[in-house]
C-alpha positions in Angstrom: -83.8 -16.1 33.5 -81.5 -18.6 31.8 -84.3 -20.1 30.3 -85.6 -17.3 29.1 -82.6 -16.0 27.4 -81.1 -18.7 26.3 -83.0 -19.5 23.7 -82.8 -16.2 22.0 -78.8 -15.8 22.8 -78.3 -19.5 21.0 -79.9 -18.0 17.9 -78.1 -15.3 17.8 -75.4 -17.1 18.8 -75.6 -19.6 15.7 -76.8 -16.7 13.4 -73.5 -15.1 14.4 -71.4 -18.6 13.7 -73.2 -19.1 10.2 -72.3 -15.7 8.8 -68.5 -15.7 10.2 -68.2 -19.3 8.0 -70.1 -17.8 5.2 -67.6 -14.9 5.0 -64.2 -16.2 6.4 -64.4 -19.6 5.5 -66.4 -20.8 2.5 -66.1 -17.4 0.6 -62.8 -18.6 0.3 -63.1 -21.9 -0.4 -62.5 -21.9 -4.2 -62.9 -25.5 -5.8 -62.8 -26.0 -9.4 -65.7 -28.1 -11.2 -65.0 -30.5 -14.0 -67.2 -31.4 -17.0 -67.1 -33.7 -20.3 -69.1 -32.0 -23.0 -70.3 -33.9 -25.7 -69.9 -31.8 -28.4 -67.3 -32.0 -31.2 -67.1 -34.4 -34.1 -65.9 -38.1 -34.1 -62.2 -38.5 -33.8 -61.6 -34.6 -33.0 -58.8 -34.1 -29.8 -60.6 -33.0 -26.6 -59.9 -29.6 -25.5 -60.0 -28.3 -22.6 -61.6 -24.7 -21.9 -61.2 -23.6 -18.2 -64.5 -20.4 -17.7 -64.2 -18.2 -15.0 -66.4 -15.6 -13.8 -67.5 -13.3 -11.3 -64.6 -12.8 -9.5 -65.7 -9.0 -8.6 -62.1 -8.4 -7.8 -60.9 -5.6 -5.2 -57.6 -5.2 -4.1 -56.1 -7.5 -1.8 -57.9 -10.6 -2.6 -55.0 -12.3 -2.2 -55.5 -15.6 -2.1 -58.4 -15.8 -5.3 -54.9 -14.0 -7.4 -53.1 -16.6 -6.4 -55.6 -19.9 -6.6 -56.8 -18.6 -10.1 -53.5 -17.9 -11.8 -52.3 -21.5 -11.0 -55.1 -23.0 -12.9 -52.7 -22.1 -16.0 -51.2 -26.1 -14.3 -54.6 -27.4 -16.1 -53.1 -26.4 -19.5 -56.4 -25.1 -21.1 -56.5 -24.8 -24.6 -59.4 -22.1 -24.4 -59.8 -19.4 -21.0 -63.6 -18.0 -21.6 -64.1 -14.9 -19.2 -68.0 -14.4 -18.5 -67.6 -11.0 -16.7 -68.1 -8.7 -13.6 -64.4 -9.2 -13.4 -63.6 -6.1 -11.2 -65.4 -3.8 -8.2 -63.4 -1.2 -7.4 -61.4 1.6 -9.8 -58.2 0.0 -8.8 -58.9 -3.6 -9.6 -57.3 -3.7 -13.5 -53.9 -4.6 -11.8 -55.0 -7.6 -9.8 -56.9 -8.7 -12.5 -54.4 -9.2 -14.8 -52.2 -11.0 -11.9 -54.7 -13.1 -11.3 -55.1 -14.1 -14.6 -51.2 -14.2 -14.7 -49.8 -17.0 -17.4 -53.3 -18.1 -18.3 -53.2 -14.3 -20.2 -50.4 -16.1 -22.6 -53.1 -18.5 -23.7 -56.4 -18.1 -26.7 -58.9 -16.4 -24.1 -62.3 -14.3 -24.9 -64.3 -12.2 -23.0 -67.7 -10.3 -22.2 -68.5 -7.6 -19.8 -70.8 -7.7 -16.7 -72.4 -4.9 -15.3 -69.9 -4.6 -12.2 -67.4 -4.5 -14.9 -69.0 -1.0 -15.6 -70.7 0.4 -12.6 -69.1 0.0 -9.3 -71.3 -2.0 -6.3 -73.5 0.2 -4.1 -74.6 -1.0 -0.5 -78.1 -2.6 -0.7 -81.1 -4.8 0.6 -80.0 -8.0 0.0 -83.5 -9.4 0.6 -85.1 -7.4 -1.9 -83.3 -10.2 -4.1 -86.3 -11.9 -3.1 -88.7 -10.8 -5.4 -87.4 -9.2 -7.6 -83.7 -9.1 -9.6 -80.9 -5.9 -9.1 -82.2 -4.9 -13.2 -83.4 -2.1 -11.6 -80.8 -0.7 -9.9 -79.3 0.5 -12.8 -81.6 2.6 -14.5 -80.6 5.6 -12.5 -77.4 4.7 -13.5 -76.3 5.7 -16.6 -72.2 6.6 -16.7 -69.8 3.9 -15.9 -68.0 4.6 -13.3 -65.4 1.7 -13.5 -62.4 1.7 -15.9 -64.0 -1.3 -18.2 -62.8 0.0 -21.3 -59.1 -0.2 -19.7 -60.0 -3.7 -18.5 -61.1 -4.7 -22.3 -57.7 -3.4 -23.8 -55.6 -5.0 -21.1 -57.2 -8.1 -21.9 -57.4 -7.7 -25.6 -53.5 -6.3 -25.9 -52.9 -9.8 -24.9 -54.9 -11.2 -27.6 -58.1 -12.2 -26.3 -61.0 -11.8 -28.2 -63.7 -8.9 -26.7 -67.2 -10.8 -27.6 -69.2 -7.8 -26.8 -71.9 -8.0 -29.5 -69.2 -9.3 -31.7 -68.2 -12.2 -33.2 -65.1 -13.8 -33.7 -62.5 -16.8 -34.4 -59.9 -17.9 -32.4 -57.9 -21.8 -33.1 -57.6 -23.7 -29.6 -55.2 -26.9 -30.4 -55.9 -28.2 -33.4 -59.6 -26.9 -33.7 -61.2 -23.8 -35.0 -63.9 -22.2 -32.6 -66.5 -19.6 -33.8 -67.4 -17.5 -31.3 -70.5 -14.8 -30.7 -70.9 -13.1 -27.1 -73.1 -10.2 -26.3 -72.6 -7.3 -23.5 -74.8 -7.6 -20.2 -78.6 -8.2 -21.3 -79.1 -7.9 -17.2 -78.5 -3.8 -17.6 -79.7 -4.2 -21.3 -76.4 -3.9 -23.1 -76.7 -7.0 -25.1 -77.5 -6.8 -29.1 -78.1 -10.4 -30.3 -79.3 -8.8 -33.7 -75.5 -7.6 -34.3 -75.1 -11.0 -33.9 -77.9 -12.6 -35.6 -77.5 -15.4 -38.0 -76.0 -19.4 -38.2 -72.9 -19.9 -36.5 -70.7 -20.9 -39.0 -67.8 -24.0 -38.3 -67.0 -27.1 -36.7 -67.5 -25.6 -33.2 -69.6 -23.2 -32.4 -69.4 -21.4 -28.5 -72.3 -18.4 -27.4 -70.7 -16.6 -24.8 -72.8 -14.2 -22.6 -72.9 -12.6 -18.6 -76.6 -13.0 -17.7 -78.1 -16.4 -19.1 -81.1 -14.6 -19.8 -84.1 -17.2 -21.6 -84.9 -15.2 -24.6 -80.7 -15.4 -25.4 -79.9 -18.9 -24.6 -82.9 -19.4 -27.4 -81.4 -17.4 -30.0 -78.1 -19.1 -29.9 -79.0 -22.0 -29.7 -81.5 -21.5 -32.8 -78.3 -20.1 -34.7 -76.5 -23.3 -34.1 -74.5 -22.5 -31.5 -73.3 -26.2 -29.4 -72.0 -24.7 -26.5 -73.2 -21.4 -23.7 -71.1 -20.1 -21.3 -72.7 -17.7 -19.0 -71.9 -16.5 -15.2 -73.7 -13.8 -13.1 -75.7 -16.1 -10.6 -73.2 -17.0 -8.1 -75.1 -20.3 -8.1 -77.3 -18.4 -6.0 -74.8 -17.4 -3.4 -77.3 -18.0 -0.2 -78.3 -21.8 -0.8 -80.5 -23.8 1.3 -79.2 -27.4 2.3 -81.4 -30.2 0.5 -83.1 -27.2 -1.5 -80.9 -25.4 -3.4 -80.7 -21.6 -4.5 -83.4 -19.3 -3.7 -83.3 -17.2 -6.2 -81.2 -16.5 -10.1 -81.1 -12.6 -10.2 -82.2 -13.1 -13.7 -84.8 -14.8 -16.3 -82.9 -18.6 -15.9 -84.9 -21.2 -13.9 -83.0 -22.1 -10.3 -82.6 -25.9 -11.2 -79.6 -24.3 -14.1 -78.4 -21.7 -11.2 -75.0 -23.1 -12.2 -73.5 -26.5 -13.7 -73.9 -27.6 -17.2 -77.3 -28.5 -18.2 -79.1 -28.9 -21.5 -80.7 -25.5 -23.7 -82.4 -27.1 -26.5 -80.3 -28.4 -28.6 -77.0 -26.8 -27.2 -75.5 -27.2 -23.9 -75.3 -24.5 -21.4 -72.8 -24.2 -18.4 -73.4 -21.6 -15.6 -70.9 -21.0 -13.5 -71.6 -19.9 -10.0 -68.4 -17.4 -10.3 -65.5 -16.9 -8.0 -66.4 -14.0 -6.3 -69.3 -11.2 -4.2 -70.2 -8.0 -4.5 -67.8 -6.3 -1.8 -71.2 -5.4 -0.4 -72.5 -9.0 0.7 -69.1 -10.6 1.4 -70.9 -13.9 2.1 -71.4 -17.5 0.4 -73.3 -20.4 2.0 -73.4 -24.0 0.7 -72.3 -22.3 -2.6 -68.7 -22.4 -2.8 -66.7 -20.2 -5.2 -65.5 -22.0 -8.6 -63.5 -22.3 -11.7 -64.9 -25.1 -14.1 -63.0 -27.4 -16.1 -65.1 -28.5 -19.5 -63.7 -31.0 -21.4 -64.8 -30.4 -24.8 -65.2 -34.6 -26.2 -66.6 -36.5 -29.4 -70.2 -36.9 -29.3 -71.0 -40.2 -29.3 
């Protein structure tokens, strides 16, 4: 009898152990990533741009409030928000704590789709093969307060990048900005967008890093892509990375700053989960740093 059970019960067992870190432990295990870009002009002053995404916030998420809002210690010149800031109707509040001082500083901002639509209990195997696109197309009125969320955020003079474009000084440096709305639920407009990025630094903002976007910005000159929405992958494999993207990007640039052509792309694996799938596994949640530097 003992061999024949205990087998099974140590699988359970461990299954039981690995989900209770994945939701207790490293789901709040934020850690904040640090990058040098090589993008502005020779004997231009760094500047530092801290990107956050994903945070899906819901009341009482205590302790991502707290950790986020004292990044404003970093002193970034620049916050970019990449979206799917809020799940639940009540979140606008919490956001804005979390975001606390950092508000007082040049920030911009995009929507996700969570911003809009609130997260529904599903399959989260069916992530598998095929990405959560779908789930939408039944669903066609918001039922989250994003417009409330934009104006908070824009009352305090952040720039809404929503199939827009815009300017915005950070130090001593100009910054042209163009973002688009969520391609993953097929809000995004690149053509009201279209054309070369004009200025000395040019930054393509975005939720989903879909392909056929990251082209078109970088083909109108923009240097630097923010984008959020994977989670890095959220469920990673040890020595193999992240099984899947939930969108059109390849899972080597699941999150992290790689190369798009001629402009560099940084994907971050985002803060937060859908209240839904409470879990993260060798994918902690992050903030990132970039150091914007002289190319060489």
């Amino acid at each position: 009898m003992r061999k024949r059970y205990g087998v099974p019960l140590g699988v359970v067992g461990t299954g039981i152990a690995g989900v209770g870190y994945a939701s207790l432990i490293e789901r709040n295990w934020f850690r904040l990533r640090r990058y040098d870009v090589p993008v502005l002009a020779p004997g231009r002053r760094p500047i530092k741009i801290l990107h956050i995404s994903d945070t899906h916030l819901t009341p009482g998420r205590r302790r991502m409030i707290k950790w986020v809002s004292a990044l404003d210690a970093l002193e970034p010149d620049l916050v970019v928000n990449t979206g799917d800031s809020i799940s639940h109707p009540d979140a606008i509040g919490p956001f804005l704590d979390l975001l606390g001082p950092l508000l007082d500083r040049p920030g911009v901002f995009v929507y996700g789709s969570n911003d809009m639509y609130s997260p529904v209990p599903k399959n989260p195997a069916r992530y598998l093969w095929r990405t959560s696109r779908t789930d939408y197309n039944r669903r066609t009125v918001p039922d989250l307060p994003y417009r409330e969320l934009g104006a908070a955020m824009t009352a305090a003079g952040w720039l809404d990048l929503n199939n827009a474009t815009g300017t915005l000084k950070a130090g001593d440096t100009e910054i042209s900005f163009g973002g688009i709305n969520d391609s993953h639920i097929g809000k995004d407009r690149y053509d009201a967008i279209a054309g070369p990025a004009q200025g000395p630094l040019r930054i393509g903002v975005m939720h989903s890093p879909e392909p056929r976007n990251l082209d078109r910005f970088a083909s109108d000159g923009y240097q630097l892509l923010l984008a959020g929405h994977t989670h890095g992958g959220q469920l990673c494999v040890p020595m193999f990375g992240a099984l899947v993207t939930n969108c059109g990007i390849d899972r080597a640039r699941v999150k992290g700053l790689n190369r798009h052509g001629p402009a560099w792309l940084h994907v971050s694996a985002g803060l937060g989960t859908s209240p839904w799938a409470p879990v993260r596994f060798c994918c902690p949640p992050e903030a990132s740093l970039l150091t914007l530097v002289p190319s060489a």
